[in-house]
VMD Tcl script that draws the C-alpha trace (Angstrom):
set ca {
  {-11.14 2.15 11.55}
  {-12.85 2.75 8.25}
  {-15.37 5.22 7.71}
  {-18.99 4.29 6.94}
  {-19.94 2.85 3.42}
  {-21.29 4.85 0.56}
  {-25.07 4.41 -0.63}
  {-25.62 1.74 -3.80}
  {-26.22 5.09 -5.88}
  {-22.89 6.69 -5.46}
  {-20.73 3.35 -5.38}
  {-22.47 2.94 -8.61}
  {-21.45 6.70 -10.43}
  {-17.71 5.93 -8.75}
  {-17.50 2.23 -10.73}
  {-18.72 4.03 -13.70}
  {-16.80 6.97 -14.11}
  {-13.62 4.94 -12.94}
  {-14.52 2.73 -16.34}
  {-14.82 5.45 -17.93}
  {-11.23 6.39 -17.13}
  {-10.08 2.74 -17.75}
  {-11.75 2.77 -21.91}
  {-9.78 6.17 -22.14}
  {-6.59 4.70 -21.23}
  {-7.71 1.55 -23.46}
  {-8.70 3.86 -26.47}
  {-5.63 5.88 -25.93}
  {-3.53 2.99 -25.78}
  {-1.74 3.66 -22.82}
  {0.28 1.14 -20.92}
  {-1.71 1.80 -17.65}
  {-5.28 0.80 -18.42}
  {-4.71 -3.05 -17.27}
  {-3.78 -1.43 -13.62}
  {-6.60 0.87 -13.61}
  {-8.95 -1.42 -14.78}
  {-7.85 -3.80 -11.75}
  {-7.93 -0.67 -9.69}
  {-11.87 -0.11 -10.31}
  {-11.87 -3.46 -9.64}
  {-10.25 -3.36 -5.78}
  {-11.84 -0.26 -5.42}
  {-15.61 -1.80 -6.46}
  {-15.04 -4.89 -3.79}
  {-13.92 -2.14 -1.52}
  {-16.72 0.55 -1.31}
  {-19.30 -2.61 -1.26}
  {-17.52 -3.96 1.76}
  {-15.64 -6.93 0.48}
  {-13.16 -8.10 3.37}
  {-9.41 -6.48 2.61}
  {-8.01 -9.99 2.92}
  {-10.41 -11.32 0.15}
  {-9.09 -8.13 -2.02}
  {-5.36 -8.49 -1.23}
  {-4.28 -11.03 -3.84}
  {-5.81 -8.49 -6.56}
  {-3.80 -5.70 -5.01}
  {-0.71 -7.42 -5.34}
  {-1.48 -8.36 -8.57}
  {-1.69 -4.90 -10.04}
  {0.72 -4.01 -8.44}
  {3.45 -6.95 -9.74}
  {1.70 -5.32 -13.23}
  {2.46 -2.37 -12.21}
  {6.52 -3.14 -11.04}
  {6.26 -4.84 -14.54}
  {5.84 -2.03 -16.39}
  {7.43 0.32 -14.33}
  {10.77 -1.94 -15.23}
  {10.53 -2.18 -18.66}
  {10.55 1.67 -18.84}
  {13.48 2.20 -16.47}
  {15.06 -0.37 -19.03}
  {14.19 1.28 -22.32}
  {15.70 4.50 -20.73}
  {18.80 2.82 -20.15}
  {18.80 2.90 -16.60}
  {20.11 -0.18 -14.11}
  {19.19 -1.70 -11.27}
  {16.33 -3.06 -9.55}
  {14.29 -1.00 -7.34}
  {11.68 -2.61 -4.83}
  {8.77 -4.03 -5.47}
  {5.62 -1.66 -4.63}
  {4.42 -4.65 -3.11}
  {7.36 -4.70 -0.69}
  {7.94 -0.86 -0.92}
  {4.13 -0.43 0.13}
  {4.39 -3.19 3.54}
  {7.00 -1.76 4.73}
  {6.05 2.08 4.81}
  {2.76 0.67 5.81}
  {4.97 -1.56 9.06}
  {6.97 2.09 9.50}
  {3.73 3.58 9.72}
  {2.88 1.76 12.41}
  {5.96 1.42 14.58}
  {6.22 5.28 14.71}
  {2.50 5.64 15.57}
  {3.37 2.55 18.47}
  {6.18 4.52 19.42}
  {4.56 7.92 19.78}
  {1.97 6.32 22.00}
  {4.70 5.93 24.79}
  {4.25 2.25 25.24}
  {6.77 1.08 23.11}
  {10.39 2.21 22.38}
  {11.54 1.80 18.87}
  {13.27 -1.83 19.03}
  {9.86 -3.13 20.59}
  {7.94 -1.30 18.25}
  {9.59 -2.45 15.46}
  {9.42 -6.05 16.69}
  {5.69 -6.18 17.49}
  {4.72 -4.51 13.73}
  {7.58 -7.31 12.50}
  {5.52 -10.33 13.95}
  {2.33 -8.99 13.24}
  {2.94 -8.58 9.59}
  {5.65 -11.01 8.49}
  {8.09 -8.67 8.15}
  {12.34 -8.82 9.03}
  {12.51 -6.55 12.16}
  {15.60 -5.40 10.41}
  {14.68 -4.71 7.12}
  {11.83 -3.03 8.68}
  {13.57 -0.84 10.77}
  {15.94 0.25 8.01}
  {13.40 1.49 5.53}
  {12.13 3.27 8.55}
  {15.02 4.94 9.41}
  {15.89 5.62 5.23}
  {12.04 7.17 5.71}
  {13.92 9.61 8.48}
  {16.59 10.24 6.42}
  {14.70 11.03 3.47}
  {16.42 8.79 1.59}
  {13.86 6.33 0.29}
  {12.01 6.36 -2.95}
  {9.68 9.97 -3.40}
  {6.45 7.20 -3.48}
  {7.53 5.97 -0.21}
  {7.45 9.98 1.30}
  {4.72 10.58 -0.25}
  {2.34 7.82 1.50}
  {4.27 7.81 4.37}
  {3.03 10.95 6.30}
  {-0.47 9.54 4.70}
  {-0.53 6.13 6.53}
  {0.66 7.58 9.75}
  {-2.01 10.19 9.86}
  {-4.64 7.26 9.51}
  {-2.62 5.00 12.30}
  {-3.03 7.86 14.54}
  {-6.91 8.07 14.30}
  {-7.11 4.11 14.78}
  {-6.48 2.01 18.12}
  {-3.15 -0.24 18.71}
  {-5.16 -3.51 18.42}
  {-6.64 -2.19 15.36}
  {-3.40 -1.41 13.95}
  {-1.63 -4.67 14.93}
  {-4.50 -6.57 13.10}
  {-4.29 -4.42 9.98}
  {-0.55 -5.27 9.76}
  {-1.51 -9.33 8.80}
  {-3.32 -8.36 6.00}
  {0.46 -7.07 4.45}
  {1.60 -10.65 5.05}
  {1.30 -11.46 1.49}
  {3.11 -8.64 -0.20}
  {6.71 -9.00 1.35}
  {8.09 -11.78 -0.12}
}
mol new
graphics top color blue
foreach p $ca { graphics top sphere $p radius 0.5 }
foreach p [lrange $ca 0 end-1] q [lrange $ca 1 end] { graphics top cylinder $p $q radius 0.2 }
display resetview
């Protein structure tokens, strides 16, 4: 699963140059330096070891800062509808992820994959298997093909059980 931890020395240079970044975006006064500043914060508790489940709340928080934001823009240019929350948007690329990386391993065909990742994560089988097959198509959002091919090359390094007990830690996000 993850890789080793970094030394006390390097964790510390990565928290302070990430600050760094964050007073820029302050100074600046950009509309991203509340995210980023949460960001350094998730990524602190991370590289020091802090369980994921202990971080996820602060994830999902900068990210509902993030959809926030993200809104108001689309707004100001005029532009309608709602598009999905990153919370949601993340889980389920993260659930596709997995039920390709399931399927790929032989042991599962699609409709099983897709309901194992669904009960371990709290996610509709349906829904799921939608956004995974608007992943095939190439028809989701460009964030969502972007991380995609980046959460199935990490699935494929990691054990099933491993990836089945990942998947509860998304619980939270998909409302």
């Amino acid at each position: 699963m993850p890789s080793k931890q970094p030394d006390r020395s390097s964790i510390d240079d990565m928290l302070i140059k990430s600050l760094v970044e964050v007073r820029r975006q302050f100074d600046a006064r950009e509309d991203t330096w509340r995210e980023a500043a949460l960001q350094t914060f998730q990524k602190y508790l991370e590289a020091i070891g802090i369980d994921p489940a202990l971080r996820a709340p602060i994830m999902k928080f900068r990210n509902e800062r993030a959809n926030d934001r993200f809104l108001a823009a689309r707004r100001g240019q005029g532009k309608t509808g709602t598009p999905m929350p990153a919370n949601k948007s993340q889980a389920l690329t993260i659930g596709a992820a997995a039920v390709t990386v399931l399927h790929e391993r032989g042991k599962h065909d699609i409709g099983e994959a897709v309901k194992a990742v669904a009960r371990a994560a709290g996610i509709n089988g349906k829904k799921l298997g939608n956004f995974r097959d608007n992943i095939n198509r190439a028809t989701a959002s460009d964030d969502v093909l972007k991380t995609y091919p980046e959460y199935l090359a990490a699935f494929r390094e990691w054990q099933t059980e491993d990836i089945l007990e990942s998947l509860a830690r998304v619980r939270g996000f998909v409302d």
